[in-house]
MIDOSE-1310 file (N, C-alpha, C; in nm, 2 decimals, decimal comma, always signed):
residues 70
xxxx	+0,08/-0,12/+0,00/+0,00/+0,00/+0,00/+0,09/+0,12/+0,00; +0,19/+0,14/+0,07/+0,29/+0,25/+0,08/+0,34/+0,26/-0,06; +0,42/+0,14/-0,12/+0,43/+0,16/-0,24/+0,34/+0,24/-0,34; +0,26/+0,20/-0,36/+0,12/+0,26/-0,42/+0,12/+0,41/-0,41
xxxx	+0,08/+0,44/-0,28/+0,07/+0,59/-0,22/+0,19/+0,69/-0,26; +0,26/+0,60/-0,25/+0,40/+0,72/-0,31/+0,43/+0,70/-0,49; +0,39/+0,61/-0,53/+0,35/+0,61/-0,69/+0,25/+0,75/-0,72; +0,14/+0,68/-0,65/+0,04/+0,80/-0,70/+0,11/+0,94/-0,66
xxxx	+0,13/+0,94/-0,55/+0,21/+1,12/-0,53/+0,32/+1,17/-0,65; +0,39/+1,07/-0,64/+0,46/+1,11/-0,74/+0,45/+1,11/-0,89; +0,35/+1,06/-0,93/+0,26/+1,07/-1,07/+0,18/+1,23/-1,09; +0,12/+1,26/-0,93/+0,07/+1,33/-0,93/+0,14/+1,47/-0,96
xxxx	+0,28/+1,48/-0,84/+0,37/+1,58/-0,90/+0,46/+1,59/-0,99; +0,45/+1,51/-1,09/+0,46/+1,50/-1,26/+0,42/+1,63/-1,29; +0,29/+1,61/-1,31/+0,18/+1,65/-1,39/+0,15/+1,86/-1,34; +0,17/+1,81/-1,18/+0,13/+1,96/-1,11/+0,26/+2,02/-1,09
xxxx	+0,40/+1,95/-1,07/+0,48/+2,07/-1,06/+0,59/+2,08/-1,23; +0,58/+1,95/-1,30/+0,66/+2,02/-1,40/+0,63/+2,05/-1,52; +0,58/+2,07/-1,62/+0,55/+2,06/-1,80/+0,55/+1,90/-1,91; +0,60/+1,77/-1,76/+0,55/+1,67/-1,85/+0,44/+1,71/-1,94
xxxx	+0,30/+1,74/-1,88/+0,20/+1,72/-2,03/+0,23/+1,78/-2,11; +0,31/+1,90/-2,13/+0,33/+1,94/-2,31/+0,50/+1,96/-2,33; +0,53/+1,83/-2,28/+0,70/+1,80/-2,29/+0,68/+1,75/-2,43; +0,77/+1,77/-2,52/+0,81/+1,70/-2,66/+0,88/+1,56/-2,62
xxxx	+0,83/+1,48/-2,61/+0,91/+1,35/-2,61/+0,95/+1,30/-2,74; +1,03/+1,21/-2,74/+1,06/+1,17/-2,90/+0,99/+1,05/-2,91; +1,00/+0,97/-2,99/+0,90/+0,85/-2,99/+0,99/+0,76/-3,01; +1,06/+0,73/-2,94/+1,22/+0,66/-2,91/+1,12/+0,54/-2,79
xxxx	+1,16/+0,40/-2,87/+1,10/+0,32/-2,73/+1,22/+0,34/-2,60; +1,12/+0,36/-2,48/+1,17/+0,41/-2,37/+1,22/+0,53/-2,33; +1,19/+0,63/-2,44/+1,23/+0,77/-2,38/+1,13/+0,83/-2,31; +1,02/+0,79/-2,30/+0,90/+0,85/-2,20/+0,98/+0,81/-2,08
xxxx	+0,98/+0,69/-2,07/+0,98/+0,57/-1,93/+1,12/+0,68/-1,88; +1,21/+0,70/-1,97/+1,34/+0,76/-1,90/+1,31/+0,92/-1,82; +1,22/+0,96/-1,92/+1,19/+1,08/-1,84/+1,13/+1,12/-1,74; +1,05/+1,00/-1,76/+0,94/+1,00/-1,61/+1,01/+0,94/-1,47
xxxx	+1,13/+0,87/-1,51/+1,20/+0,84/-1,39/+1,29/+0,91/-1,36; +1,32/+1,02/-1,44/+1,42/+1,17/-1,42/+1,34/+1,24/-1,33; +1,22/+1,27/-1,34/+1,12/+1,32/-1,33/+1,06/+1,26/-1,18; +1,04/+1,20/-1,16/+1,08/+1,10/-1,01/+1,16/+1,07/-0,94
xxxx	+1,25/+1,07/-1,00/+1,39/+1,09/-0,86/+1,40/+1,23/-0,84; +1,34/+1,34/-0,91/+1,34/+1,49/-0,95/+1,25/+1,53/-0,77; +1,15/+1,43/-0,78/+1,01/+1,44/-0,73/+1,05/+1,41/-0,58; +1,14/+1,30/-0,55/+1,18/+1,17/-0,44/+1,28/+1,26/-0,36
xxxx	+1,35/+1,35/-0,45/+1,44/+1,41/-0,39/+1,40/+1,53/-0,28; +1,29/+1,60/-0,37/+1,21/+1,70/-0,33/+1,11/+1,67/-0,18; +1,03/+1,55/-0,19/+0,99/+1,54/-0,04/+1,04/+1,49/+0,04; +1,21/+1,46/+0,03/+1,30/+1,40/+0,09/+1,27/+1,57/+0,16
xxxx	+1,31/+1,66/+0,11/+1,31/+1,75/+0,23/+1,23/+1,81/+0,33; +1,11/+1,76/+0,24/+0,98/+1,82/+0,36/+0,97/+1,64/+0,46; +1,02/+1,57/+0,41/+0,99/+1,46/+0,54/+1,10/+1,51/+0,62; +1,24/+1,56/+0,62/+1,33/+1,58/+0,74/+1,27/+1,68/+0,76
xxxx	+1,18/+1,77/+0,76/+1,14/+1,90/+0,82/+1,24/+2,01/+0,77; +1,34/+2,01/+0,69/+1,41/+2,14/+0,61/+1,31/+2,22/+0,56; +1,37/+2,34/+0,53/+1,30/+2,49/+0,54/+1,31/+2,46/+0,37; +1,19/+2,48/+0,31/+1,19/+2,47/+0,14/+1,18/+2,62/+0,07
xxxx	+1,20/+2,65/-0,01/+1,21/+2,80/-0,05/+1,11/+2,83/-0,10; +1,02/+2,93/-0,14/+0,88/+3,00/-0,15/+0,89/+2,94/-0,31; +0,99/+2,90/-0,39/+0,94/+2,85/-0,54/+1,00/+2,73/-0,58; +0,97/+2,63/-0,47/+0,99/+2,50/-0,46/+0,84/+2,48/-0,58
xxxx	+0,85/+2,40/-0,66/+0,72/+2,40/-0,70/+0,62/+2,32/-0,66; +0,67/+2,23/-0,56/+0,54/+2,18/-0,50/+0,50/+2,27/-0,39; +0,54/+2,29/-0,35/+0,49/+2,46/-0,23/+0,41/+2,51/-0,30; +0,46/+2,54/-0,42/+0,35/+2,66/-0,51/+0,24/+2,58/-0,57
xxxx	+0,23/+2,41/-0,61/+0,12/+2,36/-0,66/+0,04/+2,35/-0,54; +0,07/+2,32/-0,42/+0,01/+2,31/-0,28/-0,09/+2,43/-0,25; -0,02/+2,54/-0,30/-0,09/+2,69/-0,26/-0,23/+2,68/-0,33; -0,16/+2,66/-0,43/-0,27/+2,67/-0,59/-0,40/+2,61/-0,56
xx	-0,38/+2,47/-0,50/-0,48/+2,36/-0,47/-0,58/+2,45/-0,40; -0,52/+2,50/-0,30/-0,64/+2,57/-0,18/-0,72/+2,65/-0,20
């Protein structure tokens, strides 16, 4: 279940904090798959800081998709 939960989060901040949906990808088998896991360690890295409780900067973009939501 944990696995799952942190899939979906991180599918989710794909989509809300970077330009995946109108990225040019090439149509290369596996260059989606590569970007999306750039794009996820991009993501893993990022709530790596809000789980130790470090101070995140006002244009972290998930801060700002967080704002947005409310």
């Amino acid at each position: 279940v944990e696995r799952r939960a942190e899939a979906a989060v991180i599918a989710w901040m794909r989509h809300q904090t970077t330009a995946y949906d109108s990225m040019k990808i090439a149509r290369v088998k596996g260059k989606r798959r590569e970007v999306r896991r750039l794009l996820a360690q991009r993501s893993k890295e990022l709530l790596s800081l809000y789980r130790r409780g470090e101070s995140v900067p006002n244009t972290c973009p998930l801060k700002c998709a967080l704002a947005n939501e409310t």
